[in-house]
Biotite code that builds the C-alpha atoms (Angstrom):
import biotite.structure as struc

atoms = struc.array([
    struc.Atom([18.245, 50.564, -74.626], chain_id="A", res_id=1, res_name="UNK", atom_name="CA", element="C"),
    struc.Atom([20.133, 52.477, -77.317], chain_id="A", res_id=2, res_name="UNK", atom_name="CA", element="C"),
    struc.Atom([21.932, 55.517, -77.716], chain_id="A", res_id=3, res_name="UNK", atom_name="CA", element="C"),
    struc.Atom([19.959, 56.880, -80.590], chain_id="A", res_id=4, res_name="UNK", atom_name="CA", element="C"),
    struc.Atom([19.588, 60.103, -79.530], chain_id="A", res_id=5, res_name="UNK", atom_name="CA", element="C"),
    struc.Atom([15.367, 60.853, -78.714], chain_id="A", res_id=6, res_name="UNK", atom_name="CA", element="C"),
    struc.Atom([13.556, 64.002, -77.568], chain_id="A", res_id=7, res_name="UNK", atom_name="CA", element="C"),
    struc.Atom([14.961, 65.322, -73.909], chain_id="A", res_id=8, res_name="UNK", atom_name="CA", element="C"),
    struc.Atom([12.737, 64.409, -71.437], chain_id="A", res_id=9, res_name="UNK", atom_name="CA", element="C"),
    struc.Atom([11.059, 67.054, -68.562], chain_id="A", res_id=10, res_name="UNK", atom_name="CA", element="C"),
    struc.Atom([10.903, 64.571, -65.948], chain_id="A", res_id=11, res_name="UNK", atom_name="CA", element="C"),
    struc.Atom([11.019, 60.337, -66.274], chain_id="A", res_id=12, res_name="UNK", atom_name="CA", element="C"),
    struc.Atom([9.154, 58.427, -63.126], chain_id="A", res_id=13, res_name="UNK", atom_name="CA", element="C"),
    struc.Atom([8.795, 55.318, -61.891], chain_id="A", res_id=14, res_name="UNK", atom_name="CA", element="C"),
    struc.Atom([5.434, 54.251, -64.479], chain_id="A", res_id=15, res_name="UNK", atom_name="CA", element="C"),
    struc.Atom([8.179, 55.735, -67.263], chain_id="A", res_id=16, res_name="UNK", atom_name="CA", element="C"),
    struc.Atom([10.606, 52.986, -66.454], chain_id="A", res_id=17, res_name="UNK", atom_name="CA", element="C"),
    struc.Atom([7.648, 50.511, -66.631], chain_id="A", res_id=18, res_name="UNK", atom_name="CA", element="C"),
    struc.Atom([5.651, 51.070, -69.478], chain_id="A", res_id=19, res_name="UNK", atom_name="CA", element="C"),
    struc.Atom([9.500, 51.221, -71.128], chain_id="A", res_id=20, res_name="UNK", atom_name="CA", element="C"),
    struc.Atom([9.840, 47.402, -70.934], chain_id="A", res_id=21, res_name="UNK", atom_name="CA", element="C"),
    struc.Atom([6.909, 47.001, -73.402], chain_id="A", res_id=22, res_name="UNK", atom_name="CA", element="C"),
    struc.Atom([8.896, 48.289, -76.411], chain_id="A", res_id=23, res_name="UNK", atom_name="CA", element="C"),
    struc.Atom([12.427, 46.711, -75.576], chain_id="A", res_id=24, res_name="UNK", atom_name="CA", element="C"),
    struc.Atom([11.569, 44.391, -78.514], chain_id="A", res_id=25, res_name="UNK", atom_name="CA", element="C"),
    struc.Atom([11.818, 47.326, -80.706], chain_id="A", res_id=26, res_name="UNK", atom_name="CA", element="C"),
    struc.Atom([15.058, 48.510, -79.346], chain_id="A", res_id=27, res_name="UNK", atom_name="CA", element="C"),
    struc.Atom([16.116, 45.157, -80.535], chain_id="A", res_id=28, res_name="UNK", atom_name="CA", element="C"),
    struc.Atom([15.146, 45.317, -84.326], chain_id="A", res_id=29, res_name="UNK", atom_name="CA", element="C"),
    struc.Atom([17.398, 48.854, -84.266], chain_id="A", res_id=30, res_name="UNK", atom_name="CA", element="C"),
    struc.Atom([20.354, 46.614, -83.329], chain_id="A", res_id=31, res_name="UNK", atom_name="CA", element="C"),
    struc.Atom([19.653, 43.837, -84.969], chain_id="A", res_id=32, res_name="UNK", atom_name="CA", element="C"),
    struc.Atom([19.460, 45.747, -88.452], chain_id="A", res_id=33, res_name="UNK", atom_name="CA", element="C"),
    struc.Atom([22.156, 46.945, -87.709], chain_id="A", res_id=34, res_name="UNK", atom_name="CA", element="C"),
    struc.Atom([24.098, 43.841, -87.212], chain_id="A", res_id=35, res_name="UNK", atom_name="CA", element="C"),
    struc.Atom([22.198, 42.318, -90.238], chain_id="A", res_id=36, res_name="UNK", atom_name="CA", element="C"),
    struc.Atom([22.855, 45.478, -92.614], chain_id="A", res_id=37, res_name="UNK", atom_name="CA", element="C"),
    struc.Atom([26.950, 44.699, -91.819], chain_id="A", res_id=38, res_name="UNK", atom_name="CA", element="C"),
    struc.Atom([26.663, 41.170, -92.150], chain_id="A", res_id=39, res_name="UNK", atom_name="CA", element="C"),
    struc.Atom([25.340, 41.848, -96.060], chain_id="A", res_id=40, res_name="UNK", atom_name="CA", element="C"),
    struc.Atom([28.029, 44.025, -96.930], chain_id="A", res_id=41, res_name="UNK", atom_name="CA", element="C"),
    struc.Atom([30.180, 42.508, -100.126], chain_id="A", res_id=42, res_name="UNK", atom_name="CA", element="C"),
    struc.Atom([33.633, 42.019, -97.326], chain_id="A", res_id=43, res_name="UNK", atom_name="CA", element="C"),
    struc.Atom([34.527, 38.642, -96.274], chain_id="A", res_id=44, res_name="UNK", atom_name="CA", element="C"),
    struc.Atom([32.662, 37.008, -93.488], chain_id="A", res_id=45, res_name="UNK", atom_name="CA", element="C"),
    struc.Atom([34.846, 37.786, -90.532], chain_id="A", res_id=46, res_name="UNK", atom_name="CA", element="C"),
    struc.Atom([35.359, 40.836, -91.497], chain_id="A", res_id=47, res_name="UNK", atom_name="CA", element="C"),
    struc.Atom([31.228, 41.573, -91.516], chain_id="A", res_id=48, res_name="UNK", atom_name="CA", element="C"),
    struc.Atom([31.140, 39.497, -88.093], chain_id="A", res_id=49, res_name="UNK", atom_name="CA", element="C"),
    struc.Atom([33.263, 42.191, -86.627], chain_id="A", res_id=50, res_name="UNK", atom_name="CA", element="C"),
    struc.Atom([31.838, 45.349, -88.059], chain_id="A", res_id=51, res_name="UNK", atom_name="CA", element="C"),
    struc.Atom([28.273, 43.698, -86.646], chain_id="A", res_id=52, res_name="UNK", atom_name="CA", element="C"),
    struc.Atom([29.809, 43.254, -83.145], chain_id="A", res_id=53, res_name="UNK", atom_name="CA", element="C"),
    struc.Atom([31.114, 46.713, -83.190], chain_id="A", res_id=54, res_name="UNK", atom_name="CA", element="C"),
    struc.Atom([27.367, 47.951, -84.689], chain_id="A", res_id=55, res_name="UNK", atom_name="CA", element="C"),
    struc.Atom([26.392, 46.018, -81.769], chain_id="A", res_id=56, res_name="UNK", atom_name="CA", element="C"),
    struc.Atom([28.370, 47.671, -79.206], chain_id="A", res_id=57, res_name="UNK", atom_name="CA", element="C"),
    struc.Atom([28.144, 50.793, -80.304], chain_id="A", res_id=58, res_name="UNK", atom_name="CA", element="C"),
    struc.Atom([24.341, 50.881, -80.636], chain_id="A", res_id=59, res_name="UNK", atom_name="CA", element="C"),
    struc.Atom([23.644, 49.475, -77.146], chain_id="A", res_id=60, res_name="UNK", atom_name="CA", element="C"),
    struc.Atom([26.249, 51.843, -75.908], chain_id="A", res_id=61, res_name="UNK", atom_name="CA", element="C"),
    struc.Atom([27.953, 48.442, -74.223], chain_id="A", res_id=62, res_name="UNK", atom_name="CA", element="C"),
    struc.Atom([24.908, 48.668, -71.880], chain_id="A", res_id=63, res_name="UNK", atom_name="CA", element="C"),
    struc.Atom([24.662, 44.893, -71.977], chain_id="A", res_id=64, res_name="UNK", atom_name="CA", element="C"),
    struc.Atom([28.110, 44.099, -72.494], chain_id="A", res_id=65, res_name="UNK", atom_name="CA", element="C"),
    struc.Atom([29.224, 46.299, -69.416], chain_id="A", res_id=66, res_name="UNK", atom_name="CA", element="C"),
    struc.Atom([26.398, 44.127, -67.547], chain_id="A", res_id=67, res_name="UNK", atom_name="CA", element="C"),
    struc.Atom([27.686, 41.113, -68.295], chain_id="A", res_id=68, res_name="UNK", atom_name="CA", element="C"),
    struc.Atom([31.098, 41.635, -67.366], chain_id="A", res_id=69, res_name="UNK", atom_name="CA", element="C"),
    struc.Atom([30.149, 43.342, -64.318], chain_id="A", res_id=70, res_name="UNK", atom_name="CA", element="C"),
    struc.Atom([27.675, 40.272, -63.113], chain_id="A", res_id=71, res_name="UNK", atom_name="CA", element="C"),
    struc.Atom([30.738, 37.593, -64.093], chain_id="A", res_id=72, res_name="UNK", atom_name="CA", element="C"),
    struc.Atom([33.330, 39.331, -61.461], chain_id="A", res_id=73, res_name="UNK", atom_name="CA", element="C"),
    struc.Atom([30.522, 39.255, -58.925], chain_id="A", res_id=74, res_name="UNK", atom_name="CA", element="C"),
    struc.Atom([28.949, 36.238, -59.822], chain_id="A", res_id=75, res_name="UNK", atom_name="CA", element="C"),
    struc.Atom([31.807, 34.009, -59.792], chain_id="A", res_id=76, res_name="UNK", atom_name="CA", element="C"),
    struc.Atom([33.771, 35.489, -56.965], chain_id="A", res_id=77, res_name="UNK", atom_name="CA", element="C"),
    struc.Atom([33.666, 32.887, -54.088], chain_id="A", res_id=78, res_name="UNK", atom_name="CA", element="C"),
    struc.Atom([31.843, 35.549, -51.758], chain_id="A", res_id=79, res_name="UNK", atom_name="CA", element="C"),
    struc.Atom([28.596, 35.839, -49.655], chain_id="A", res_id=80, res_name="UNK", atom_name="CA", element="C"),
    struc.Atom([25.431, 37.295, -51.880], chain_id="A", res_id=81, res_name="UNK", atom_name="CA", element="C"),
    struc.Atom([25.826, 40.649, -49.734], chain_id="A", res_id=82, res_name="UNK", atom_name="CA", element="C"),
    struc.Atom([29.859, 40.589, -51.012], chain_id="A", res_id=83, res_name="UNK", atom_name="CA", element="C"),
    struc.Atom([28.218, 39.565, -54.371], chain_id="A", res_id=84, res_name="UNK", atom_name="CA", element="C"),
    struc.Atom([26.336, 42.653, -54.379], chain_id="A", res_id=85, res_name="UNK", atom_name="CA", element="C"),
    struc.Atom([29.131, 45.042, -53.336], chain_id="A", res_id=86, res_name="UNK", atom_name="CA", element="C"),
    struc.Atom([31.476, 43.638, -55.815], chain_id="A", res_id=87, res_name="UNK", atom_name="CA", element="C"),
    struc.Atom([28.706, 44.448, -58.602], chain_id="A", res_id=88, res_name="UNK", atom_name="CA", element="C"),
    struc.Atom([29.075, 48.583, -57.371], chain_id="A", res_id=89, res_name="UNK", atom_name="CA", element="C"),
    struc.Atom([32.949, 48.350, -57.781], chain_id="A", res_id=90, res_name="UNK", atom_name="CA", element="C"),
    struc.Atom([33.379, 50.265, -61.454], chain_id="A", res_id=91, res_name="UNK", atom_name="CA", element="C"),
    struc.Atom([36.896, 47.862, -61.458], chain_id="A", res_id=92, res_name="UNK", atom_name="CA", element="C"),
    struc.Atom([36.912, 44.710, -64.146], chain_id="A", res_id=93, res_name="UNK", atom_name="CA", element="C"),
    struc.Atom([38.320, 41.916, -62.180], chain_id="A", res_id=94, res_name="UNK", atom_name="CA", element="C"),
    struc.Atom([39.540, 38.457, -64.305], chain_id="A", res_id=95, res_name="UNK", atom_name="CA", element="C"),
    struc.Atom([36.467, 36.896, -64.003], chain_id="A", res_id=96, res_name="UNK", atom_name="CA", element="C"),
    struc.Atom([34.768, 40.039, -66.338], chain_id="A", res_id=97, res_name="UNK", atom_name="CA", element="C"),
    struc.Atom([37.728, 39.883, -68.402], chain_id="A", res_id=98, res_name="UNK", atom_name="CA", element="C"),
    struc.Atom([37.399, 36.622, -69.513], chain_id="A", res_id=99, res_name="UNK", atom_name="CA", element="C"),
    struc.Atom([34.055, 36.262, -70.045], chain_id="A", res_id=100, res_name="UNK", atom_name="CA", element="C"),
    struc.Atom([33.862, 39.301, -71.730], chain_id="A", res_id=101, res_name="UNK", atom_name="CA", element="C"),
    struc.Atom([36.518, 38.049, -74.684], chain_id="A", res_id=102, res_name="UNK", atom_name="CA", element="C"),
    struc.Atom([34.548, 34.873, -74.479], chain_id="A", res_id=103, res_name="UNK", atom_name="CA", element="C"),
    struc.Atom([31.115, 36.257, -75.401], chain_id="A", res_id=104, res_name="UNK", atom_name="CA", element="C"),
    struc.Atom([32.705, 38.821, -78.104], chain_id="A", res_id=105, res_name="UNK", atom_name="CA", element="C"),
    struc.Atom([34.589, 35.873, -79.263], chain_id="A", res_id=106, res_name="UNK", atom_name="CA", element="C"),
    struc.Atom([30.922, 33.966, -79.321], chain_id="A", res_id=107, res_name="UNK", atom_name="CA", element="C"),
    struc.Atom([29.228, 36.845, -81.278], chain_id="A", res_id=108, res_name="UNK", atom_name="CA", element="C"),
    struc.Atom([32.058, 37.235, -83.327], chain_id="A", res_id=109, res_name="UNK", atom_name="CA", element="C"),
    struc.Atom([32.012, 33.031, -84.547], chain_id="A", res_id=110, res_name="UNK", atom_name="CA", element="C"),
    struc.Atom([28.644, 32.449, -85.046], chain_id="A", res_id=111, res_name="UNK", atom_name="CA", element="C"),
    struc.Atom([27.875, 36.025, -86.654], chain_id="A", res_id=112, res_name="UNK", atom_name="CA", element="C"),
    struc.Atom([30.881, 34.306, -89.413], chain_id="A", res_id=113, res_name="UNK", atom_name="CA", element="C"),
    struc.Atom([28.490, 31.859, -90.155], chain_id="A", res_id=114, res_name="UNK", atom_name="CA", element="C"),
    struc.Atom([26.482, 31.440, -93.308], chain_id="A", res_id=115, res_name="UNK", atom_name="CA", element="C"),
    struc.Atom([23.119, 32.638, -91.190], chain_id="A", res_id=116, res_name="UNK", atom_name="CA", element="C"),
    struc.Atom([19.785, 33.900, -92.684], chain_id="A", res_id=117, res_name="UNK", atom_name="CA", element="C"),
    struc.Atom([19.813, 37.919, -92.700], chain_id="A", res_id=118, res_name="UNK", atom_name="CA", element="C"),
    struc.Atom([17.557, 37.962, -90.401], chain_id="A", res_id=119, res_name="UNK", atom_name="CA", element="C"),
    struc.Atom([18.992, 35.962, -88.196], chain_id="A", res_id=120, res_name="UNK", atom_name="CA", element="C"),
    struc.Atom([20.512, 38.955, -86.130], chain_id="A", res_id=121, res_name="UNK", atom_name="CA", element="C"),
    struc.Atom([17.103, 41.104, -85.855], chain_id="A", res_id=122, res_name="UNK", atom_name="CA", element="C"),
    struc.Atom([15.113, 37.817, -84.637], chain_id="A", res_id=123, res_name="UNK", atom_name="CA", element="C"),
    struc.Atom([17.929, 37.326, -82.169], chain_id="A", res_id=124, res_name="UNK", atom_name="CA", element="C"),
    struc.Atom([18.198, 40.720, -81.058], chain_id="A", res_id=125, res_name="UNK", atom_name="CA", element="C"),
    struc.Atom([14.455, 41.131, -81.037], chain_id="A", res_id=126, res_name="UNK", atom_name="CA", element="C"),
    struc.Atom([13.830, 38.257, -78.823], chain_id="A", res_id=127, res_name="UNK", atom_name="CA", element="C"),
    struc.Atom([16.491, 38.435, -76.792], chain_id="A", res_id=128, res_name="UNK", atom_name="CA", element="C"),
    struc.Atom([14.797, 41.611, -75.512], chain_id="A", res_id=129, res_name="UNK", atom_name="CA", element="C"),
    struc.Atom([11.278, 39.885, -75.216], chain_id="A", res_id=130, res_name="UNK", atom_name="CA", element="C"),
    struc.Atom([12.542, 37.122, -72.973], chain_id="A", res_id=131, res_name="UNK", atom_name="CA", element="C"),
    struc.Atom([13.814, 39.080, -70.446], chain_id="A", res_id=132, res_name="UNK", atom_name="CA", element="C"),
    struc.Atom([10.527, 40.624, -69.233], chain_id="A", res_id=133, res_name="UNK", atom_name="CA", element="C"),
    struc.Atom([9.655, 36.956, -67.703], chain_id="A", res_id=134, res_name="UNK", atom_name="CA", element="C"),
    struc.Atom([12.648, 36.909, -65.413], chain_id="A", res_id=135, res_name="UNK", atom_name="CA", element="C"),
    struc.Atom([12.431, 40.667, -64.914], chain_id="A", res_id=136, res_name="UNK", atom_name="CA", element="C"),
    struc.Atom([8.784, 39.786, -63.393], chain_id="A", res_id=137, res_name="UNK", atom_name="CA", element="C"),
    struc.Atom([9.605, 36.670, -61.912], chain_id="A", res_id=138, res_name="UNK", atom_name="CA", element="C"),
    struc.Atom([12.422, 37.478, -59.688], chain_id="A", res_id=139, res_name="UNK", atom_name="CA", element="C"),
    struc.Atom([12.482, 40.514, -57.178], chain_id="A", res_id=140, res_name="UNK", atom_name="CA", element="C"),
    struc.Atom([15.069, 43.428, -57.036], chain_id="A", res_id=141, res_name="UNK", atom_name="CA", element="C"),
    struc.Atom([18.339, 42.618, -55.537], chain_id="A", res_id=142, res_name="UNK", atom_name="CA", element="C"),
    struc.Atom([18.615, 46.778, -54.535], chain_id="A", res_id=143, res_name="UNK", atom_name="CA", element="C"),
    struc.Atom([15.535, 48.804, -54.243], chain_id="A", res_id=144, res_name="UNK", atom_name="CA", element="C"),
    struc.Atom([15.681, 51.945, -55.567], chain_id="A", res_id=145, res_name="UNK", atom_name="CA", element="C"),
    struc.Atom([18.083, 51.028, -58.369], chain_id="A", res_id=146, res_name="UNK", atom_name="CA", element="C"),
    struc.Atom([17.306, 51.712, -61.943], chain_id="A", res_id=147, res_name="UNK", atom_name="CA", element="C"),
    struc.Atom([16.709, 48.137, -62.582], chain_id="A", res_id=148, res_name="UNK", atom_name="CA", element="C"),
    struc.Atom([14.181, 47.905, -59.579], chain_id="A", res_id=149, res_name="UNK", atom_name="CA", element="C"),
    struc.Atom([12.362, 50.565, -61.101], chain_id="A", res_id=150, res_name="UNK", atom_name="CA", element="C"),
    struc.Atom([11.929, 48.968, -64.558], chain_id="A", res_id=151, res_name="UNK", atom_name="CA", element="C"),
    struc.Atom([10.587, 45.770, -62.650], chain_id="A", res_id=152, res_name="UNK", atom_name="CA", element="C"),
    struc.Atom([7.940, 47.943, -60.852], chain_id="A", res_id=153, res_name="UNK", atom_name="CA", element="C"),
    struc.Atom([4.761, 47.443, -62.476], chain_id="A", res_id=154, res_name="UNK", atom_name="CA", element="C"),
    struc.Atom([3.878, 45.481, -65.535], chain_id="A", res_id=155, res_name="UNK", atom_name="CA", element="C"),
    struc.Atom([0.379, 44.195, -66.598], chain_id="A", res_id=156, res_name="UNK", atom_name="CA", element="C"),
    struc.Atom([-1.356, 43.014, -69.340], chain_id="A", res_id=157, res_name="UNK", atom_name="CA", element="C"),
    struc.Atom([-1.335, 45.826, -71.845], chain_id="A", res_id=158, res_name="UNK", atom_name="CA", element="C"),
    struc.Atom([3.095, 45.720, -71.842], chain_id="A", res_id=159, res_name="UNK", atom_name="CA", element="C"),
    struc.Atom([2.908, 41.853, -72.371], chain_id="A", res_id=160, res_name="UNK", atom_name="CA", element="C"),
    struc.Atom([0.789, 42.825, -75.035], chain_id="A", res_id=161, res_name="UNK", atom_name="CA", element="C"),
    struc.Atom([2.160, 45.382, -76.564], chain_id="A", res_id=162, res_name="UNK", atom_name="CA", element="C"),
    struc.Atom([5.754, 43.456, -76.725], chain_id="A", res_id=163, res_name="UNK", atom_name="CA", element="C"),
    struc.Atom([4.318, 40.255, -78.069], chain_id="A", res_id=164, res_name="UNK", atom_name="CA", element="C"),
    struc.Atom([2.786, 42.245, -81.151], chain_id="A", res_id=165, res_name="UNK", atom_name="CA", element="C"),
    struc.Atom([6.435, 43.638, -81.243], chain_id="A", res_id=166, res_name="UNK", atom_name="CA", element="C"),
    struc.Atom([7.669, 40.520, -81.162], chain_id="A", res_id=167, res_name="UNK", atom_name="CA", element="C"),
    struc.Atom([5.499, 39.045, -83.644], chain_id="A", res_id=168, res_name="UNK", atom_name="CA", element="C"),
    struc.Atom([7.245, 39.911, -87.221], chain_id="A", res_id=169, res_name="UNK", atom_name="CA", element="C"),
    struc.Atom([10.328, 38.731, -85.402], chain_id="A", res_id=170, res_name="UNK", atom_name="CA", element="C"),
    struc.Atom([8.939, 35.443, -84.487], chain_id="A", res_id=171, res_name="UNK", atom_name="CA", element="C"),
    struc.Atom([7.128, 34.963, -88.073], chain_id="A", res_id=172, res_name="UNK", atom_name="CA", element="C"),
    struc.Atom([11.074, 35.129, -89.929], chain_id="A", res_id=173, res_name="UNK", atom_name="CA", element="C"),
    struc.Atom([12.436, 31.771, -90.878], chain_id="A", res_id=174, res_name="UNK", atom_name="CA", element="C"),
    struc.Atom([13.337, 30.031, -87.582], chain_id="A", res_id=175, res_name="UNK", atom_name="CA", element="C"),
    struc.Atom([12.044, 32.433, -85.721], chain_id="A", res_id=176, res_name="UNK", atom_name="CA", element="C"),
    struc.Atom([9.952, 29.952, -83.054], chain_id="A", res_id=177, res_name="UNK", atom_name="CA", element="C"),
    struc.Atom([13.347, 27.923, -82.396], chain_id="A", res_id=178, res_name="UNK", atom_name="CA", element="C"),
    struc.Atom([15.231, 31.319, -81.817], chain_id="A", res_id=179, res_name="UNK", atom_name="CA", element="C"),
    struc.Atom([12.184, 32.633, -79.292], chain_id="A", res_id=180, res_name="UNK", atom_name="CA", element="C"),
    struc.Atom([12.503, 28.904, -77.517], chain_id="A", res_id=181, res_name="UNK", atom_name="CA", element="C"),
    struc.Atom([16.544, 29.057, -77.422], chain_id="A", res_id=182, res_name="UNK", atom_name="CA", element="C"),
    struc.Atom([16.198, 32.626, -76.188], chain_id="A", res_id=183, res_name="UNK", atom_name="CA", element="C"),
    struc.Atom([13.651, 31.724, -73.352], chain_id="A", res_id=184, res_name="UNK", atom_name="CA", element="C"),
    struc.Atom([15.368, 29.093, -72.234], chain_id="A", res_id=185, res_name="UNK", atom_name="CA", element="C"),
    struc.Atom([18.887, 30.969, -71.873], chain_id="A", res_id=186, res_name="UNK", atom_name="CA", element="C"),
    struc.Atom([17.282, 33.818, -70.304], chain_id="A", res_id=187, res_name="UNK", atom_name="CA", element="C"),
    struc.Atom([15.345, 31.633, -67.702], chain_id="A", res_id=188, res_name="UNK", atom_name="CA", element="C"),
    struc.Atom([18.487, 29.500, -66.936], chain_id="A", res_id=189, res_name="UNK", atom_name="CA", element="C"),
    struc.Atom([21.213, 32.611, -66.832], chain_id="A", res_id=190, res_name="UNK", atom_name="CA", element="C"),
    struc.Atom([18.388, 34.536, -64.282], chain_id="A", res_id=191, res_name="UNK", atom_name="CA", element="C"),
    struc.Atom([17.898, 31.329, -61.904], chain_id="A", res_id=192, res_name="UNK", atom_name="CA", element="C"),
    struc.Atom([21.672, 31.316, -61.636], chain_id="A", res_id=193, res_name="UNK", atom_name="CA", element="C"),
    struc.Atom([22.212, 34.755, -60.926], chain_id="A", res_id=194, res_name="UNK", atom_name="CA", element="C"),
    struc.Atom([19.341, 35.447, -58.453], chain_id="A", res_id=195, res_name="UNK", atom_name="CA", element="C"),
    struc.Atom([20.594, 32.226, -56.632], chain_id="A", res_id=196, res_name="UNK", atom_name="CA", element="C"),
    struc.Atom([24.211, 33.736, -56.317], chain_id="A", res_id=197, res_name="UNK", atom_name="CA", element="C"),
    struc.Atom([22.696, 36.997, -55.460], chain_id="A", res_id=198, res_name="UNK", atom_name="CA", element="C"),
    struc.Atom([20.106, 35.928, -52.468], chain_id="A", res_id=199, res_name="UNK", atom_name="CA", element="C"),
    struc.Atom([16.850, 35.599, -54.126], chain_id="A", res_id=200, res_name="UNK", atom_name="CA", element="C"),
    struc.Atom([16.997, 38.964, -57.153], chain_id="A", res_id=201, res_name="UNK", atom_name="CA", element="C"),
    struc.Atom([18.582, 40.504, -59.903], chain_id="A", res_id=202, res_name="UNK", atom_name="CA", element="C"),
    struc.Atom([19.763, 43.784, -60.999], chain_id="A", res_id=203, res_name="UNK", atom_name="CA", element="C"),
    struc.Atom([20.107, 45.881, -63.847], chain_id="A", res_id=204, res_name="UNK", atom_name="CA", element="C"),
    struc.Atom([23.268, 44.686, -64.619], chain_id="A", res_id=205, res_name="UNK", atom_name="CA", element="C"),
    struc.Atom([22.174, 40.980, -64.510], chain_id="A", res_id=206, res_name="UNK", atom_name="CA", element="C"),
    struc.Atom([19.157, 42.116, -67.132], chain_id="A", res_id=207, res_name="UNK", atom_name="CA", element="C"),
    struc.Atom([22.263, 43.262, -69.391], chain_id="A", res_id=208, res_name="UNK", atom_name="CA", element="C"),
    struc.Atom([23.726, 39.229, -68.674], chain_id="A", res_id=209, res_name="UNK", atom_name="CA", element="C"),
    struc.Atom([20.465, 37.585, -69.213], chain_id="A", res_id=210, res_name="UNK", atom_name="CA", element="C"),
    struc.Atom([19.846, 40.156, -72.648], chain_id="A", res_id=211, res_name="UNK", atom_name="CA", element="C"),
    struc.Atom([23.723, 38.710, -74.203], chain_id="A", res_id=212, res_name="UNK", atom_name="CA", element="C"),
    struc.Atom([22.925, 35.236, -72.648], chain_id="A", res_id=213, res_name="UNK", atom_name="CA", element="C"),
    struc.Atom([19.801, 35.142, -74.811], chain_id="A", res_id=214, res_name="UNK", atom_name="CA", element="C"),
    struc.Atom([21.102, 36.502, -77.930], chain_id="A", res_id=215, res_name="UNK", atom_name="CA", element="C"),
    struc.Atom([23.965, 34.123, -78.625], chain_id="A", res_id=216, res_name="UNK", atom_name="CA", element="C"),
    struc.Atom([21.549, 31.399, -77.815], chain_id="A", res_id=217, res_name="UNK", atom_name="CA", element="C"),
    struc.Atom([18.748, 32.283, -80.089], chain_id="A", res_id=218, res_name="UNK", atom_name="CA", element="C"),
    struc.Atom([21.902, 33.055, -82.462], chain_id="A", res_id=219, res_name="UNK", atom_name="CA", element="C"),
    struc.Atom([23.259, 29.353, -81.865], chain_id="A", res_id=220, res_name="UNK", atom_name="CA", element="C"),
    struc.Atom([19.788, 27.821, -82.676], chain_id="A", res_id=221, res_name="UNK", atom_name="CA", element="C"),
    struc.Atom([20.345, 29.565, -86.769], chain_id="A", res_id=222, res_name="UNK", atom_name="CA", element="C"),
    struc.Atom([23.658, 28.109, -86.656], chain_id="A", res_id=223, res_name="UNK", atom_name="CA", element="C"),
    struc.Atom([22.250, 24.367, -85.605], chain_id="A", res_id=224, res_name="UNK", atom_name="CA", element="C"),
    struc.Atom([19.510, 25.164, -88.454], chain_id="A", res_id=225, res_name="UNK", atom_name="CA", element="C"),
    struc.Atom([21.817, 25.441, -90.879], chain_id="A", res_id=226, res_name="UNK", atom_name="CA", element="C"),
    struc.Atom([24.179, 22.215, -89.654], chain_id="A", res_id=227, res_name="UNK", atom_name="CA", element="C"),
])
């Protein structure tokens, strides 16, 4: 989930990827500091906006980002779900990724200008990451045998737990519960639209979607806190 480099690993398997999901929250207060720690330095706001997008591309190694535009040329390509699917393997960015690309970035970019609470970007990031494990659960693999497939796999009652007590601190900053709400929504809305364009499931790269989806809405609900 970042590209913080950790200990080498032997061998990963299947449990690996699921147990994983339990701690994306914390992946997200790495990037979110980071994005917060740029937004506090003494430069003019647009110029900390953009040093927190790049913080926040370069930390998630565009891992999102690439998902994003990836889904948008397959999502909104007037295809069949099996077309859908192929068009998501093609490593090619068509207009569709393009644009909605420069329109999230430009998103991020706008409301990270805003006067928001510092820690707006870690509760954003944070839950963002928390969210997705409901649609990840809910809604089957488009492609077994993929790497998101194997993240779904599995999943019980000690990972929900373990991410809500992640998520916790997050939730407890100052409009923290509307964030967690604006994320949840987003994340539930942006999956039922994917999984309907893509025959019933999602991938990894509409987890990366669903992840941006959810952080510039629990990033718009600071914004409407401050209005």
């Amino acid at each position: 989930m970042t590209t913080l480099p950790v200990p080498p690993l032997r061998e990963v398997r299947d449990a690996d990827f699921a147990r994983a999901k339990a701690y994306f929250p914390l992946a997200g207060y790495v990037v979110g500091g980071a994005v917060a720690l740029a937004l506090t330095l003494p430069l003019p706001a647009g110029v900390g906006a953009a040093l927190g997008v790049g913080a926040w591309l370069a930390l998630t190694g565009m891992l999102h980002f690439d998902g994003l535009v990836d889904s948008a040329d397959a999502l909104f390509a007037v295809k069949s779900p099996e077309q859908r699917l192929a068009i998501l393997r093609d490593v090619h960015v068509g207009a569709f990724g393009l644009a909605t690309g420069v329109v999230a970035l430009l998103l991020f970019w706008s409301l990270l200008s805003a006067d928001l609470p510092v820690g707006a970007p870690i509760a954003s990031a944070v839950l963002a990451r928390a969210a997705l494990l409901w649609p990840m659960q809910r809604y089957p693999a488009a492609r077994a045998g993929s790497s998101g497939a194997r993240a779904r796999a599995g999943g019980n009652l000690a990972h929900w737990t373990v991410a809500a007590l992640l998520s916790l601190p997050a939730l407890l900053l100052p409009g923290g519960w509307a964030a967690a709400l604006g994320a949840l929504l987003a994340s539930l809305l942006a999956a039922r639209f994917t999984a309907a364009r893509l025959g019933g499931g999602l991938t990894g790269d509409s987890y990366g979607l669903i992840v941006i989806t959810a952080e510039l809405a629990a990033l718009l609900t600071f914004v409407w806190g401050r209005g």
